[in-house]
Backbone bond lengths (Angstrom), bond angles and torsions (degrees), N, CA, C in turn:
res aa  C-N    CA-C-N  psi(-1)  N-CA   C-N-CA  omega(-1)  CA-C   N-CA-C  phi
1 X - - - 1.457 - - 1.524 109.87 -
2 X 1.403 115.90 128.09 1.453 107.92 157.32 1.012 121.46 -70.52
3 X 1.148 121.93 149.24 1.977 135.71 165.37 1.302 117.91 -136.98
4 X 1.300 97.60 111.65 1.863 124.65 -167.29 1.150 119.75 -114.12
5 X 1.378 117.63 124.05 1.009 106.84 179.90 2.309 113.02 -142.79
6 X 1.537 86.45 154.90 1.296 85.74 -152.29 1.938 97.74 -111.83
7 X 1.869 124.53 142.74 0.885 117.75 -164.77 1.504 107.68 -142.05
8 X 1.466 121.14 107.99 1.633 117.91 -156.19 1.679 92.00 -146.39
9 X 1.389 103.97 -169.74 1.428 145.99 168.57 1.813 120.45 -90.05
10 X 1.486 120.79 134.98 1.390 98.56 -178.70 1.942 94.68 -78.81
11 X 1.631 101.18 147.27 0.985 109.22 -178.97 1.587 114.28 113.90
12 X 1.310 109.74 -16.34 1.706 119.29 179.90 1.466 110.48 -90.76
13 X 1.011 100.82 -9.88 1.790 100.48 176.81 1.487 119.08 99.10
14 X 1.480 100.72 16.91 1.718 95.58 -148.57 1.736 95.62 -81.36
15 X 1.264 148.63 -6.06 1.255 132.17 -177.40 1.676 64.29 -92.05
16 X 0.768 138.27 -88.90 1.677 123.77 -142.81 1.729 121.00 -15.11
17 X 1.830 87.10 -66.42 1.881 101.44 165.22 1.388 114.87 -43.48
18 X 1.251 133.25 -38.54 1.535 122.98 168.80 1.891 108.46 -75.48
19 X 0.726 116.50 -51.06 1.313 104.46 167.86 1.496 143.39 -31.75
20 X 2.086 82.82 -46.36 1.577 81.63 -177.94 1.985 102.76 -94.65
21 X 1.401 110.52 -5.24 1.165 92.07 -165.22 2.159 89.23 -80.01
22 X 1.428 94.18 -25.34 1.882 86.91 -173.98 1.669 106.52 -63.72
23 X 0.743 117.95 -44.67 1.285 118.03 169.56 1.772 125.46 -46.87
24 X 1.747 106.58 -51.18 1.774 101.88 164.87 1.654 109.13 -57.39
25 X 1.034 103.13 -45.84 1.790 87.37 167.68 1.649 136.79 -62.62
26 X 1.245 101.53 -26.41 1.319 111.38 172.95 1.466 103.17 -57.28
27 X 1.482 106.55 -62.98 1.499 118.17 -168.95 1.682 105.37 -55.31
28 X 1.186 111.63 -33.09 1.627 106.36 171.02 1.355 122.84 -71.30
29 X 1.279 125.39 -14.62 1.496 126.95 169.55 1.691 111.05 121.68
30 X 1.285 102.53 5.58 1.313 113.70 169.98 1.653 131.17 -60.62
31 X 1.445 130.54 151.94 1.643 113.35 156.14 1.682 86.15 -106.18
32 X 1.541 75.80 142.07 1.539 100.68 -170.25 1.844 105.41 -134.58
33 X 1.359 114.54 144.12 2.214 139.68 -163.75 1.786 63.63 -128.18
34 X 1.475 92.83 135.30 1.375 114.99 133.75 1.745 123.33 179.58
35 X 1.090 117.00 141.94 1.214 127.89 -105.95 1.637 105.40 -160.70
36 X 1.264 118.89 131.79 1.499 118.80 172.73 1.154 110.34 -134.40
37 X 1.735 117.80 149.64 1.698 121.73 -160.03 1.581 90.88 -126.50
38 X 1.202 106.44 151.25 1.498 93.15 171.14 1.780 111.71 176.62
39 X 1.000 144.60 121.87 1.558 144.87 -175.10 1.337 110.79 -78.53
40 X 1.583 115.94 -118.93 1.599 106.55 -162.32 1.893 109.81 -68.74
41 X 1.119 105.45 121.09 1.752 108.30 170.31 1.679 119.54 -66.07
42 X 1.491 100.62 86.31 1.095 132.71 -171.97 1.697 126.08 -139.64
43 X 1.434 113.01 119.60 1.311 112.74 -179.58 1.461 103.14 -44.52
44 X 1.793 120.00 137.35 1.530 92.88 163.31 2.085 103.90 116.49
45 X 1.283 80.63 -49.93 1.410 71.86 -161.69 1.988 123.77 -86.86
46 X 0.574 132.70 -151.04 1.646 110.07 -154.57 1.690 98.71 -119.02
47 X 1.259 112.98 126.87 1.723 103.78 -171.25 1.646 90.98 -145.75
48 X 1.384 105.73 162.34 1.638 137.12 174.00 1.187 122.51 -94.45
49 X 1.294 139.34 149.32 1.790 120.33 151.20 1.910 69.99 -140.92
50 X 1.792 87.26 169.75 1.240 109.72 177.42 1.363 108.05 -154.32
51 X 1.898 123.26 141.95 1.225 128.48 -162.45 1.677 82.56 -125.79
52 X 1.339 101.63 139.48 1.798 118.50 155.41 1.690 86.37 -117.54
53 X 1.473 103.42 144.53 1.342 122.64 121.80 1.756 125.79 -147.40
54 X 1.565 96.17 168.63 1.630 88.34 -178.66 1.631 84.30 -168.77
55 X 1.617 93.37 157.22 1.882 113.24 -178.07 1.691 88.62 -71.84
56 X 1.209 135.96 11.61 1.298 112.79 -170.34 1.702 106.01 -129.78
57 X 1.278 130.68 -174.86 1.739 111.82 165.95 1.409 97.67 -92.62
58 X 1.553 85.68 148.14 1.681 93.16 171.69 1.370 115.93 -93.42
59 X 1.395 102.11 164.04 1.442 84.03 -171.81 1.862 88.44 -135.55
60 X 1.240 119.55 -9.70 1.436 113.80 160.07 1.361 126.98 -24.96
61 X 1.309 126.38 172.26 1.532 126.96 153.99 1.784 108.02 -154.76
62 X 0.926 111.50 146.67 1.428 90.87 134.54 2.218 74.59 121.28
63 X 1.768 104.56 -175.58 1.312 109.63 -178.85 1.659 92.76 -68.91
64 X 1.608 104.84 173.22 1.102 123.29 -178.61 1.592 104.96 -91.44
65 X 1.095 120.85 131.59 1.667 115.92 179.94 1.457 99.00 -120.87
66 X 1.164 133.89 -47.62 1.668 120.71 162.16 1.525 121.15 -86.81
67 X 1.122 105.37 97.81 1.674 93.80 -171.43 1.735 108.66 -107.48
68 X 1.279 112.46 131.14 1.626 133.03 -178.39 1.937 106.94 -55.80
69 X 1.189 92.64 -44.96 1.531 114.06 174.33 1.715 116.94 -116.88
70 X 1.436 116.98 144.72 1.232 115.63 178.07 1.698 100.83 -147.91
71 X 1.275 116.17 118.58 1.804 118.67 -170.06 1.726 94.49 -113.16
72 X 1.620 94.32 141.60 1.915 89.21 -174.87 1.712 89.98 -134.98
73 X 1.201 104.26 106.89 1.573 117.61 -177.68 1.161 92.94 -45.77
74 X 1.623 128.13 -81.48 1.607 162.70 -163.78 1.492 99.70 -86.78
75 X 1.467 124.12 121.84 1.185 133.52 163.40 1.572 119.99 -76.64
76 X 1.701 104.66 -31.11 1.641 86.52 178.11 1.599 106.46 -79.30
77 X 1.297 104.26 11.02 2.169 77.25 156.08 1.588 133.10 -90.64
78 X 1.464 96.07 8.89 1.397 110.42 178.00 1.958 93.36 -60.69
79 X 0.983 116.06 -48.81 1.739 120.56 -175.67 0.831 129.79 -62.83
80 X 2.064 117.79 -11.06 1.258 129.25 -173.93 1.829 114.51 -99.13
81 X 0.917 103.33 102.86 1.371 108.02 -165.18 1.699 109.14 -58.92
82 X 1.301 110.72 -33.25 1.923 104.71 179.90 1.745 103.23 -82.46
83 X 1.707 106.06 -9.44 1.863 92.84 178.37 1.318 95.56 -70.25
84 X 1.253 136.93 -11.75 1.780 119.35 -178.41 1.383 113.23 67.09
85 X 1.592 130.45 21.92 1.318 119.43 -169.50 1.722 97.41 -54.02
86 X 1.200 126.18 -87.37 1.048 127.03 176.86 1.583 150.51 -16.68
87 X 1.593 102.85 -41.13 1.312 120.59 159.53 1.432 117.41 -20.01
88 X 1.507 105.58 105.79 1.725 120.71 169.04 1.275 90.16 81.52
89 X 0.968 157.34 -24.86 1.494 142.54 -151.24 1.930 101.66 -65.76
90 X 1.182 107.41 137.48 1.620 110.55 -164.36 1.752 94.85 -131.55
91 X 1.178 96.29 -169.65 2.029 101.30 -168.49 1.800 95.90 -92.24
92 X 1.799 125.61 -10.14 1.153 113.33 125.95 1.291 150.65 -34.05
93 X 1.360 110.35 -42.36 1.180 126.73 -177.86 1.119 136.97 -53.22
94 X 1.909 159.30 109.72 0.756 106.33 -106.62 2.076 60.81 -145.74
95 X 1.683 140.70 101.51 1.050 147.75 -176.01 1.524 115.26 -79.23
96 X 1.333 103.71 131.12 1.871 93.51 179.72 1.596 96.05 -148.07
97 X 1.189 110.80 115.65 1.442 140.00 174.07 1.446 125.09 -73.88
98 X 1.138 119.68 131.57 1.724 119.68 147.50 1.271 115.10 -89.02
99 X 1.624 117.04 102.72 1.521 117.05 -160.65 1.706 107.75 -153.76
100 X 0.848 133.76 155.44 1.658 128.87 -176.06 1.442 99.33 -98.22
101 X 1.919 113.28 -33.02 1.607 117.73 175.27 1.242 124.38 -57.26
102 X 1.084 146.20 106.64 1.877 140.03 166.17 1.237 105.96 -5.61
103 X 1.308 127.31 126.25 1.392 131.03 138.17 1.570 128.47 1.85
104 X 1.486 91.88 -54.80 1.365 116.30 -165.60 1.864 109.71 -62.25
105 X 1.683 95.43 -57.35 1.494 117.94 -176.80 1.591 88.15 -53.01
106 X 1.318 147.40 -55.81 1.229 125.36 -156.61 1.560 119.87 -87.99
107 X 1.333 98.57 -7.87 1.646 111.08 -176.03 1.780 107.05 -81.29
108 X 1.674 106.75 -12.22 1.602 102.81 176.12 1.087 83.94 -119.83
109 X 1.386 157.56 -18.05 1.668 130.23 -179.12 1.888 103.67 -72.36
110 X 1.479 96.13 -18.30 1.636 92.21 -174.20 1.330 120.97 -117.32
111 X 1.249 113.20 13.58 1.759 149.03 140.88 1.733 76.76 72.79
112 X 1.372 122.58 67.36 1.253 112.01 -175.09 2.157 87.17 -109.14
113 X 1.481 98.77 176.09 1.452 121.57 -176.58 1.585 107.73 -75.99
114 X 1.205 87.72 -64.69 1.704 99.81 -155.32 1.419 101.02 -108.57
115 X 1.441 111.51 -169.20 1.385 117.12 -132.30 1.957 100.15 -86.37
116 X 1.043 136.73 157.89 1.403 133.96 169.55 1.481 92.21 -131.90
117 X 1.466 102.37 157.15 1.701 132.78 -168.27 1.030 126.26 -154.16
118 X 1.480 113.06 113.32 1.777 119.61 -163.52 1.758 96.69 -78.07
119 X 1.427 96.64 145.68 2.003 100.36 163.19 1.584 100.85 -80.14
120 X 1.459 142.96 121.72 1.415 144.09 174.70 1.946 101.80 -59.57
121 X 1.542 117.95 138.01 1.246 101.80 -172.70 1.103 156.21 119.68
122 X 1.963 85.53 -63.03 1.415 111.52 -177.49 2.083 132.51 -87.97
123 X 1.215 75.16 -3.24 1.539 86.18 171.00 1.439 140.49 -80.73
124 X 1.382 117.65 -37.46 1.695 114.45 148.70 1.697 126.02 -76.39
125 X 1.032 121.89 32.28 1.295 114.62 -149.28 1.630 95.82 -94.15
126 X 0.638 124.27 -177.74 2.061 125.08 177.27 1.198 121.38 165.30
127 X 2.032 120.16 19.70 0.972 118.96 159.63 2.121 125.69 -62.99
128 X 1.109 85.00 -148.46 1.912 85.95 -171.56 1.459 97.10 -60.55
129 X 1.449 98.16 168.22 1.403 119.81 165.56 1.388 117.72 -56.26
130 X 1.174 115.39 140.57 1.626 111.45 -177.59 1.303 107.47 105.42
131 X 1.386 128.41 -64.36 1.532 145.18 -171.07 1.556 92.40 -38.02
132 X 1.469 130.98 -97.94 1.383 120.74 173.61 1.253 131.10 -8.60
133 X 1.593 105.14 -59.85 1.811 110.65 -179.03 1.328 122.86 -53.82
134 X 1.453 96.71 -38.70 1.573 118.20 -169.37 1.530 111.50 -62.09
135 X 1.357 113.98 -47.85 1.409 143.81 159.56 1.573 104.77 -27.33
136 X 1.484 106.74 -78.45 1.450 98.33 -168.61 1.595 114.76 -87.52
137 X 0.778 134.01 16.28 1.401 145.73 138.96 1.534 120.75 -44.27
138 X 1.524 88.50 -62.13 1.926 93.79 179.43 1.467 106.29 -78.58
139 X 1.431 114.64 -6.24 1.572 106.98 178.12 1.468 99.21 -82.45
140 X 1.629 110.91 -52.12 1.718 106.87 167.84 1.254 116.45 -29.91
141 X 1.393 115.39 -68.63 1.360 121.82 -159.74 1.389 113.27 -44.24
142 X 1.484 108.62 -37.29 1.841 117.17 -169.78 1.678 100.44 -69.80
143 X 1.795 111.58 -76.14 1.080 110.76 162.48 1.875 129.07 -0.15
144 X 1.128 113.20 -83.56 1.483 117.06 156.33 1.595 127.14 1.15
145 X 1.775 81.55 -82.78 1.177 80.51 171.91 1.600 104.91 114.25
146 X 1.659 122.41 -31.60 1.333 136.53 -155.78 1.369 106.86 -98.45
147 X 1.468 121.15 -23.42 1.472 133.44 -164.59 1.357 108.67 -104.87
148 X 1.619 135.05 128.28 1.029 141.87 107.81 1.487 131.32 6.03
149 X 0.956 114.38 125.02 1.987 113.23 169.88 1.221 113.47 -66.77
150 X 1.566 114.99 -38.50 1.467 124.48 179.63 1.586 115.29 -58.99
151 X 1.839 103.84 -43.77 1.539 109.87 177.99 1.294 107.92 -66.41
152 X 1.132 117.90 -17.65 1.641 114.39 -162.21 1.839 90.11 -82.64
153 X 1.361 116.36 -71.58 1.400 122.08 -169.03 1.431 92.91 -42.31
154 X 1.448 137.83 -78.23 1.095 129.96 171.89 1.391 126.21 -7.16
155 X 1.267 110.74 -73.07 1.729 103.50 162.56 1.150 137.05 -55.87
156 X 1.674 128.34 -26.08 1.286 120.60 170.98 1.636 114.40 -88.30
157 X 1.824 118.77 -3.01 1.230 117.47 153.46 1.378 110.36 -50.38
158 X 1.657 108.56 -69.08 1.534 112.69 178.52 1.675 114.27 -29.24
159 X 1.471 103.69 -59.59 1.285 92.89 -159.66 1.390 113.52 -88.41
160 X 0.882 122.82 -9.59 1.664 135.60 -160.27 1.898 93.88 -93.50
161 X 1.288 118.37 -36.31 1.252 112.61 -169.01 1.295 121.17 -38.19
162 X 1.038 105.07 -66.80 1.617 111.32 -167.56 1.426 110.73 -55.18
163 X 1.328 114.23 -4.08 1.623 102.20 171.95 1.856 111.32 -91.45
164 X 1.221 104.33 5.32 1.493 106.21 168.15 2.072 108.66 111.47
165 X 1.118 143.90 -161.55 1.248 141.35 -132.12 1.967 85.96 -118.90
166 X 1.089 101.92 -52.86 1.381 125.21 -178.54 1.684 124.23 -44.71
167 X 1.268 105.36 -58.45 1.170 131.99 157.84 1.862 132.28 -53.05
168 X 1.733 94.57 -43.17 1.296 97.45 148.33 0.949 125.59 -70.28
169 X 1.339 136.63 -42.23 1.804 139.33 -166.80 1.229 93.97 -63.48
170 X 1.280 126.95 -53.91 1.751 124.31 -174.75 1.302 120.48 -51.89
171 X 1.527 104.70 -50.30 1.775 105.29 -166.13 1.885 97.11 -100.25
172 X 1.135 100.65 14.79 1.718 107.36 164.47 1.675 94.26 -82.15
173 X 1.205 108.75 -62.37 1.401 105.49 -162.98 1.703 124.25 -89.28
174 X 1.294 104.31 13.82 1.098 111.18 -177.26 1.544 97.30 -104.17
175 X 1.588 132.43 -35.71 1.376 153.86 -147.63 1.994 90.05 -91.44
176 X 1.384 110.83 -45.77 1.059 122.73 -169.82 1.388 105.43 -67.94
177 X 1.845 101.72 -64.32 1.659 103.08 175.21 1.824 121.33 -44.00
178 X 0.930 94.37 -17.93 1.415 79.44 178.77 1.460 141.00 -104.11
179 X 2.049 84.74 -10.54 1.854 102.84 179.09 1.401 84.48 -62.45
180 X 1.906 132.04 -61.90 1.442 114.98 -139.44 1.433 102.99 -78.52
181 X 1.623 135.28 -6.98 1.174 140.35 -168.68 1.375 107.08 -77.03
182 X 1.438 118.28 -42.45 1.526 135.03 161.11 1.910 118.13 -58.28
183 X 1.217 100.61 -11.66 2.019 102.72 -156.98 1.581 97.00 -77.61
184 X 1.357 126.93 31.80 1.662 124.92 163.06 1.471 113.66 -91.38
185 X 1.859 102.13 -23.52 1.370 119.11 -177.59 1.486 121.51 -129.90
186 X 1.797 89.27 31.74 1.875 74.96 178.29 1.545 108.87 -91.10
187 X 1.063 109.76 179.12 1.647 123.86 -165.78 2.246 103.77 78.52
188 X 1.242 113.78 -6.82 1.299 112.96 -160.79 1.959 110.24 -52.71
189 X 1.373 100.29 -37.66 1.338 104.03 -167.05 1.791 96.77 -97.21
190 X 1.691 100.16 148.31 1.773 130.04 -163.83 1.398 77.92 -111.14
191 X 1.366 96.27 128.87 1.319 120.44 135.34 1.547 141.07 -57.89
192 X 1.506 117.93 92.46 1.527 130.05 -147.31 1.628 115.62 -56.09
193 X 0.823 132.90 138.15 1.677 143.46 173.30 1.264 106.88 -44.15
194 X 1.543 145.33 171.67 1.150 141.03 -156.81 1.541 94.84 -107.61
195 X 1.259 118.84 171.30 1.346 97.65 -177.60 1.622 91.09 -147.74
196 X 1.610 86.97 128.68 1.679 99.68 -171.65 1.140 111.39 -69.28
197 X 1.651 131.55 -178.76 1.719 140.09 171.37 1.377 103.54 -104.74
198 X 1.276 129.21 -13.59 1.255 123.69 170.62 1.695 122.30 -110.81
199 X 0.945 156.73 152.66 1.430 151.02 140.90 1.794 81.66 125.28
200 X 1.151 145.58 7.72 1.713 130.41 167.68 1.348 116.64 -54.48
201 X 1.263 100.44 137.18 1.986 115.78 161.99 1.463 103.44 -57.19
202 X 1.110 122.52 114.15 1.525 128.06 156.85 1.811 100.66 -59.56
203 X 1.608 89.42 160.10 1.950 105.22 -157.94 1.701 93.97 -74.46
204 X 0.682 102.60 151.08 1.788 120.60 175.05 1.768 102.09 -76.94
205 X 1.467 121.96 120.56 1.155 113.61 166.32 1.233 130.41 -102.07
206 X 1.323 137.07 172.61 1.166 146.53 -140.08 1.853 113.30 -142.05
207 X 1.395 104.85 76.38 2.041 86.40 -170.78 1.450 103.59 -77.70
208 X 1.707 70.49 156.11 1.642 80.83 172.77 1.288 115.00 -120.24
209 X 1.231 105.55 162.04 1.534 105.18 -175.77 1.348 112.34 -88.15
210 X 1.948 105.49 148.49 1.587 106.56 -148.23 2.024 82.99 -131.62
211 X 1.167 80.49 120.87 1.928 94.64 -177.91 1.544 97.21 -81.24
212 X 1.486 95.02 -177.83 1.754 111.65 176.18 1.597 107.68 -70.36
213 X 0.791 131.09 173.57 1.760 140.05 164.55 1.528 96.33 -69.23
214 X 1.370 125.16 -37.34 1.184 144.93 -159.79 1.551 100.10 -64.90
215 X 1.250 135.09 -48.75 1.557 141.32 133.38 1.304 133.40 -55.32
216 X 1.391 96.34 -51.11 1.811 84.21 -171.70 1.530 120.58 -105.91
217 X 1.825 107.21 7.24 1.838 92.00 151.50 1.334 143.54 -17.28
218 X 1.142 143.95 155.35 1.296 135.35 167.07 1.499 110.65 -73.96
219 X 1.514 115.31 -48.44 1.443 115.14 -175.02 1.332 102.40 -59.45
220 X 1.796 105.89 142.72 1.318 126.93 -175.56 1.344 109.61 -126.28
221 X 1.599 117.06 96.20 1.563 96.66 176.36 1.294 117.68 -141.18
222 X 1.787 88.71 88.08 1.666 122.96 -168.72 1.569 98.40 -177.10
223 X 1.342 112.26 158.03 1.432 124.49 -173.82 1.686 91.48 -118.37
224 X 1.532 97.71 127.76 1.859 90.72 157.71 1.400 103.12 97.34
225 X 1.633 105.02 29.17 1.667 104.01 -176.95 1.567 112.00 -104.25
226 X 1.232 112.30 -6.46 1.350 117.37 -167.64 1.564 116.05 -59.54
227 X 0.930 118.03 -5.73 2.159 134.86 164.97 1.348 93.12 -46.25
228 X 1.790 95.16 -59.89 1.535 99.93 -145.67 1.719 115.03 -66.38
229 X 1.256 113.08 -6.44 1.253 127.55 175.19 1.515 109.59 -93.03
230 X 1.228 112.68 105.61 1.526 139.16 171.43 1.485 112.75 -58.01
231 X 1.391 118.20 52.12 1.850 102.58 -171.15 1.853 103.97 -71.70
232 X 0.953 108.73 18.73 1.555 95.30 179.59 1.485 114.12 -78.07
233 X 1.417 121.49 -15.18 1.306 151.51 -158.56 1.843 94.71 -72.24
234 X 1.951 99.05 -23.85 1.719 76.01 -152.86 2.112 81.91 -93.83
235 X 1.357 137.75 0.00 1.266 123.14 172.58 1.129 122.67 -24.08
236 X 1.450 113.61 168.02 1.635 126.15 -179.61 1.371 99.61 -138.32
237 X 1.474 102.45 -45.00 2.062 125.18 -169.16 1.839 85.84 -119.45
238 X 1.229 85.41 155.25 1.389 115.47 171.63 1.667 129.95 -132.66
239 X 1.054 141.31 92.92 1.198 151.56 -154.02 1.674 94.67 -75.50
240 X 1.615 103.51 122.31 1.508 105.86 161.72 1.194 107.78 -130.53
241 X 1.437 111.82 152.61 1.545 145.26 176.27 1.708 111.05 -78.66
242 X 1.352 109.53 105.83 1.505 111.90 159.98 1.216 90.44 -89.76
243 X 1.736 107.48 135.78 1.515 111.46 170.04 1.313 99.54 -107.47
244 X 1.467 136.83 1.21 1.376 107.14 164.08 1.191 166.76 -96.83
245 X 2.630 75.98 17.96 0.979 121.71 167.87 1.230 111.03 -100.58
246 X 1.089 118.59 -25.06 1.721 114.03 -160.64 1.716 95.57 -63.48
247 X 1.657 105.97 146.02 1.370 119.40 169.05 1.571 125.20 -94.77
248 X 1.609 105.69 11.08 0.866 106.92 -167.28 1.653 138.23 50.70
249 X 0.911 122.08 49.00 1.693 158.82 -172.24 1.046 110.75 -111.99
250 X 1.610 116.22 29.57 1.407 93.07 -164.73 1.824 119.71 -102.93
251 X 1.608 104.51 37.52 1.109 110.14 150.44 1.585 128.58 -61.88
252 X 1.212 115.81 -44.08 1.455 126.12 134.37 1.580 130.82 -5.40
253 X 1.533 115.25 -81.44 1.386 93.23 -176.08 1.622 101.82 -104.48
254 X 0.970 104.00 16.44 1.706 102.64 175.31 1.766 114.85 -98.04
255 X 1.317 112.76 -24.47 1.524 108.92 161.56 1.850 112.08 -91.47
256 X 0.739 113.16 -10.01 1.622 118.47 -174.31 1.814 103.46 -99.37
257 X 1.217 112.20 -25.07 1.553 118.21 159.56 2.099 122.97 -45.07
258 X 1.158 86.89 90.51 1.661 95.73 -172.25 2.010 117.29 -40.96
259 X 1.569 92.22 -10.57 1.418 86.71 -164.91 1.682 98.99 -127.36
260 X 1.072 100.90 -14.47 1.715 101.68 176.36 1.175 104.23 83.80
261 X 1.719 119.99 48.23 1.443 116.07 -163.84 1.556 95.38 -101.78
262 X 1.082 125.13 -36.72 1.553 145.42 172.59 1.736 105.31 -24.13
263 X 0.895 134.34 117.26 1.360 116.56 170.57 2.015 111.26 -118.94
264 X 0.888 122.33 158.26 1.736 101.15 -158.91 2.025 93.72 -149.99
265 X 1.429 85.94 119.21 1.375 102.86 -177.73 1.585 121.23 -74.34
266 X 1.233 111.08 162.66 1.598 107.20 -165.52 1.983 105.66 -62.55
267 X 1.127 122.34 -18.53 1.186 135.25 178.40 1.869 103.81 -85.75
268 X 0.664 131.25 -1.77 1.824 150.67 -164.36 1.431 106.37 45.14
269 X 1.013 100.97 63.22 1.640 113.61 171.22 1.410 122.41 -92.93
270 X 0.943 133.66 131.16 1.766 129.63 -159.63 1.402 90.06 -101.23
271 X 1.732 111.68 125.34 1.681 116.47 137.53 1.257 108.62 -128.94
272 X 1.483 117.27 141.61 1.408 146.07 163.96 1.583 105.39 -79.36
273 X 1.434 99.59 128.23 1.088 130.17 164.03 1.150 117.38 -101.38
274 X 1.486 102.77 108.23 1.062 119.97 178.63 1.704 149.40 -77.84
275 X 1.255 83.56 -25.72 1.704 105.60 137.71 1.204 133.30 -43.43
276 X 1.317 119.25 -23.97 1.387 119.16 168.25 1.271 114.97 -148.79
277 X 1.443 130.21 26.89 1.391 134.75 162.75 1.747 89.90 -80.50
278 X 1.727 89.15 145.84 1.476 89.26 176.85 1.519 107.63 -116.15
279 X 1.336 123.47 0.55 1.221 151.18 -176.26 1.340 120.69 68.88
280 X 1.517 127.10 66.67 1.205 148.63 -168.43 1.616 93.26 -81.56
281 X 1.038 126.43 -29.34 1.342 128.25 -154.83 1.907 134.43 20.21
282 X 1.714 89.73 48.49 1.175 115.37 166.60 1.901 120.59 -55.71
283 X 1.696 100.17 -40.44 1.686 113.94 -175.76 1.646 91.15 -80.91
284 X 1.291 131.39 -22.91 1.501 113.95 178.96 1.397 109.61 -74.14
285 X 1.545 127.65 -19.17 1.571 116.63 -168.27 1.396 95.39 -98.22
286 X 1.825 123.20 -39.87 1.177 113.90 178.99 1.839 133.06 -105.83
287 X 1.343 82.23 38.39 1.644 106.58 155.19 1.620 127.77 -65.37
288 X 1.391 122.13 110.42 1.591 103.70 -170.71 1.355 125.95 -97.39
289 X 1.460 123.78 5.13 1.278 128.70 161.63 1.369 113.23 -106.47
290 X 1.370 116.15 -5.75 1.608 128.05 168.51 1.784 113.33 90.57
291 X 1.107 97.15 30.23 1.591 112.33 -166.55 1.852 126.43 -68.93
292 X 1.795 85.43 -24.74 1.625 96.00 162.47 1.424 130.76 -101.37
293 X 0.793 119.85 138.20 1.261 125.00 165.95 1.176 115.35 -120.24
294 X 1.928 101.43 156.46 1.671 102.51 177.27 1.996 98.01 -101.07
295 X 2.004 92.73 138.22 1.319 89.15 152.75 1.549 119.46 -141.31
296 X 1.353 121.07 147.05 1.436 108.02 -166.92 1.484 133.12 -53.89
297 X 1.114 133.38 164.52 1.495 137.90 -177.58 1.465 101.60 -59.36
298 X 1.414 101.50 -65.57 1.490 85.93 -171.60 1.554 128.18 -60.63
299 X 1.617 121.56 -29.14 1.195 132.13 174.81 1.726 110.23 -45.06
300 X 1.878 99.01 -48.52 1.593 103.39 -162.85 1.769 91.37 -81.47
301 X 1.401 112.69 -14.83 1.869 80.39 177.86 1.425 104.82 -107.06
302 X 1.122 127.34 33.77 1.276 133.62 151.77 1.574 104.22 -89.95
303 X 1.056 127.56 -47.19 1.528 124.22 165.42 1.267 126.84 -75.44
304 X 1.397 105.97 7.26 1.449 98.25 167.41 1.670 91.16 -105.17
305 X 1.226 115.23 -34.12 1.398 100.33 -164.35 1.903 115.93 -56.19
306 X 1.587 102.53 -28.28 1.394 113.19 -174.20 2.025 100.06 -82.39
307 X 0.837 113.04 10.20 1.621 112.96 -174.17 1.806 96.13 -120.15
């Protein structure tokens, strides 16, 4: 079965892109889930769709938590920790971006496994709604590997129609431009193994460290204590500094740092404090020579422990 999953902005088209890509599968002979997640209905705000298909019935439900494929309309939701870009994503996993950055640059800033893949194009774009979605759809579709160009146009006729003649011609050729722009890597993404209800890895936990009451009471009665609170404790990812990339810019991720963890030397040299980075990894997406990367807690205190 494939498991796809799609990660945008409202307004990018992204239930559309699941639509039309569930639909090229349909038309190929597939049973095809597809599906859009999403909270306040608002241009802007951060939403999901998700495609199953498989030659067989599914009998799944529910969001996708291991997904074979993962498409990210919008790159700054890589930074948003409740968009879930990441969620389940494994060295299976197979990431494809709308991004102007290489593939490559984001596959070590985000210390990921497996392979990531820019859409060519698709990154200044800011026409109508849909145009984007439509886009990475036909990049899905290639990717795959399973779909036709014909099934694909076919489906965004279907779905695209009702917005009038115009609308199709656009997200025809935008959906199209991008399957053959992708065709160095289609067939790239496996169709994932079934995944039983019994025999799962329980989640890996994470302690945290638990102070005196004597610190971490609620009552506060002093101004200017917030030092003394260690939120670095609550990380998962950890943002590190190659300096022999950094350009030293680090007005950049040191004012855009949600917590003021950034600290910046008279030479403008960036150190993170780690004491109170909570690992938002906001400075890893808006890094401009690509100098951070995220790597996990446990990875970096395994390397500290050997140092």
């Amino acid at each position: 079965m494939y498991r796809i999953r799609f990660h945008g902005r409202g307004g990018q088209g992204i239930k559309t892109a699941a639509q039309v890509l569930g639909t090229a599968f349909f038309r190929e002979g597939y049973e095809v889930q597809d599906a859009p997640r999403y909270g306040a209905e608002r241009r802007g705000a951060p939403i999901f769709a998700y495609v199953r298909a498989a030659r067989t019935p599914i009998h799944e439900r529910g969001v996708i938590t291991r997904p074979d494929l993962v498409i990210v309309a919008d790159e700054t939701l890589v930074a948003v920790p409740a968009a879930g870009v990441l969620q389940g994503v494994t060295a299976d996993t197979v990431v494809l971006m709308a991004s102007k950055a290489p593939g490559g640059n984001w596959r070590e800033r985000l210390n990921l496994a497996g392979p990531v893949l820019t859409i060519p194009g698709q990154a200044d774009e800011s026409g109508a709604a849909g145009f984007v979605g439509v886009a990475c759809a036909g990049a899905a579709a290639r990717v795959v590997g399973a779909l036709s160009r014909d099934r694909l146009a076919g489906a965004v006729i279907e779905e695209i129609g009702k917005f009038g003649a115009a609308a199709v011609e656009r997200d025809c050729a935008a959906g199209l431009a991008a399957f053959d722009a992708m065709g160095p890597h289609g067939g790239i993404v496996r169709e994932g193994a079934e995944i039983a209800a019994t025999g799962y890895a329980p989640p890996e936990w994470i302690d945290v460290t638990v102070e005196s009451a004597g610190i971490s009471a609620p009552s506060i009665h002093a101004a200017a204590t917030s030092a003394l609170a260690k939120t670095g404790s609550w990380r998962t990812l950890r943002p590190v500094i190659d300096y022999e990339l950094c350009n030293r810019c680090s007005w950049v991720c040191s004012t855009l740092c949600p917590d003021s963890a950034i600290d910046v030397a008279p030479d403008r040299t960036p150190a993170i404090d780690y004491d109170h980075c909570k690992g938002c990894m906001v400075c890893v997406a808006v890094c401009p020579p690509h100098a951070i990367r995220a790597v996990s807690e446990q990875s970096a205190a395994t390397e500290e422990a050997r140092t």
